[in-house]
N, C-alpha and C positions, 0 to 999 in steps of 0.2 A: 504494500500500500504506500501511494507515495503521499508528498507533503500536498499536495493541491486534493488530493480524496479526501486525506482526517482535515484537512481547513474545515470544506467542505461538508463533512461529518460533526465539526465541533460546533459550529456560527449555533445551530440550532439547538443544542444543547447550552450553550451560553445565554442564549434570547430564552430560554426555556427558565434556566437557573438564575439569571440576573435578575426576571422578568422586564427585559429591557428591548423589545423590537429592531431598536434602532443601532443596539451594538455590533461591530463591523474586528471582524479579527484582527489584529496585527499582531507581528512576530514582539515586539516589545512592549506589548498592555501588560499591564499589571493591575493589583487589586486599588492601586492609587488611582487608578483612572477609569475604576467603576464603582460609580457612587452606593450601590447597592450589594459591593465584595467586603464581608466581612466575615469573621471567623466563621461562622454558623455556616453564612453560603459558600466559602472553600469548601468545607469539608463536602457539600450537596454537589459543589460542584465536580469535586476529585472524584466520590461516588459517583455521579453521573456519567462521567467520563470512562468509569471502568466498566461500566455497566453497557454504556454504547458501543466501545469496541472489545467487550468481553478479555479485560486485563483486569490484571492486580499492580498498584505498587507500593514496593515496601517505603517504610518508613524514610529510611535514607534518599530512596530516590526523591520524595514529594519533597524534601528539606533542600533540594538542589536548584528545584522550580525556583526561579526570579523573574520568569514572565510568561507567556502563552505560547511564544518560539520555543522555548524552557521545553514546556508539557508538549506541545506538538513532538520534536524531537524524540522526548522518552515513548511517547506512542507510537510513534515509527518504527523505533525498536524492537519494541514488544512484539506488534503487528505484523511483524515477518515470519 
């Protein structure tokens, strides 16, 4: 799976979990740059994400996450 498929896979799960329509992926968003990312919704969101593309990550890997390029990335991985 490459990176334009999980983009592609994630916007929707984002607008789902932000409840935000109008947010728009980028490789360097972070939770400072969605008003509605806070502790509670990372974890919905992490959940969410493993759940859409049928992964787990361990603890160390979510602690390396610094943006949604970050998570795209480890889902790539996985995904193969």
């Amino acid at each position: 799976m490459d990176r334009a498929d999980i983009i592609k896979r994630l916007e929707p799960v984002m607008r789902d979990v932000f409840d935000d329509d109008d947010i728009q992926y980028r490789d360097d968003l972070t939770a400072k740059d969605v008003e509605e990312w806070d502790s509670l919704s990372h974890i919905r969101f992490i959940v969410a994400v493993e759940k859409a593309f049928r992964i787990r990550f361990t603890s160390s890997e979510m602690e390396g996450f610094n943006s949604v390029g970050d998570l795209v990335d480890a889902v790539a991985k996985k995904a193969t």
